[in-house]
Each structure stands twice: as structure tokens, then as C-alpha cells.
C-alpha positions in Angstrom: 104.8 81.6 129.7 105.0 83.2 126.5 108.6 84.4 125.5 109.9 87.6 123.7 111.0 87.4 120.3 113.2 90.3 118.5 112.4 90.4 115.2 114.3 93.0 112.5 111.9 95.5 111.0 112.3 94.0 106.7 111.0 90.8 108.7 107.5 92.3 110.1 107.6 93.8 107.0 108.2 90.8 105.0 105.4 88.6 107.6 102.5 91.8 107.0 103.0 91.8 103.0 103.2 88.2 102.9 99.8 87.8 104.3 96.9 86.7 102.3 95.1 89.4 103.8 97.4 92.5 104.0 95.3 95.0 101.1 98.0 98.1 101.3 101.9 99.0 101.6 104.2 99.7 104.3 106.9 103.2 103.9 109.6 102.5 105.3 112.7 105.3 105.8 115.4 104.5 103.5 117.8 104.9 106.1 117.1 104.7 110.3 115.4 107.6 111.7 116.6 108.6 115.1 116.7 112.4 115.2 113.7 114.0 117.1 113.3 116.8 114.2 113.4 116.0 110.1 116.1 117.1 108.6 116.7 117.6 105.2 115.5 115.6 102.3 114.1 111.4 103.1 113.3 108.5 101.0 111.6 105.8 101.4 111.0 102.3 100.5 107.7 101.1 99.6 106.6 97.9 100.3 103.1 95.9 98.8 101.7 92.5 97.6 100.1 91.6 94.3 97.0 92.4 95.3 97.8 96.1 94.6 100.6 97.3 91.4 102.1 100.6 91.5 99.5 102.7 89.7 97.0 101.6 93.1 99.5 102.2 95.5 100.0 105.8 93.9 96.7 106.1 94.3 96.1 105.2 97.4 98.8 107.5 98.6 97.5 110.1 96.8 94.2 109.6 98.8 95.7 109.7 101.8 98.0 113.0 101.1 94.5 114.3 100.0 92.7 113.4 103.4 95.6 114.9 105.7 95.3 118.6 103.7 92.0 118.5 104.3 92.1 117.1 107.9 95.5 118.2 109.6 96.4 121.1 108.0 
């Protein structure tokens, strides 16, 4: 029988970009998020491995942002 484990979120977060294999980053609310509606200004924290630096992962999002105007808006 397998048994339930409770992990905190900075330790998923810390197993995914830990991985060999994890190519990407994690956001991840500055502060918990437990209203139904946003309010006000948020920040984040963003999380990656060496296999990206900062200049990728800006780019990445910036792919991203580009592919939910064009998608969801």
C-alpha cells in the first residue's frame, strides 16, 4: 500500500528544477494566493536550472505572453 506524502511547494519545486531533465522555470506567487479574484499588483518568483540563464527564460516567457494574445485574447 502506497502512503501519502505532504510535501511543501519550494520542495516540488526544488525536486522539478533539480532534475536532469527539467528544460524550463516554475512562477511561483511571491506570497500565497487564496482569494478567488486578483487583486492588486503580484510578484513572483522564478525558478530554473543551468540549462537555461535569464536572457532564455525571458525569452521563453516572452514566447509564451506572445502565444496567449494571439490565442486567448
Amino acid at each position: 500500500m502506497n502512503d501519502l506524502a505532504f510535501f511543501t511547494n519550494q520542495e516540488l519545486i526544488d525536486e522539478l528544477v533539480g532534475r536532469q531533465t527539467f528544460l524550463g522555470a516554475v512562477v511561483q506567487a511571491e506570497d500565497e494566493h487564496r482569494e478567488r479574484n486578483w487583486r492588486g499588483d503580484k510578484y513572483f518568483k522564478i525558478h530554473f536550472n543551468h540549462h537555461l540563464n535569464a536572457a532564455q527564460v525571458s525569452r521563453l516567457f516572452e514566447v509564451v505572453a506572445d502565444h496567449m494574445d494571439r490565442n486567448f485574447s
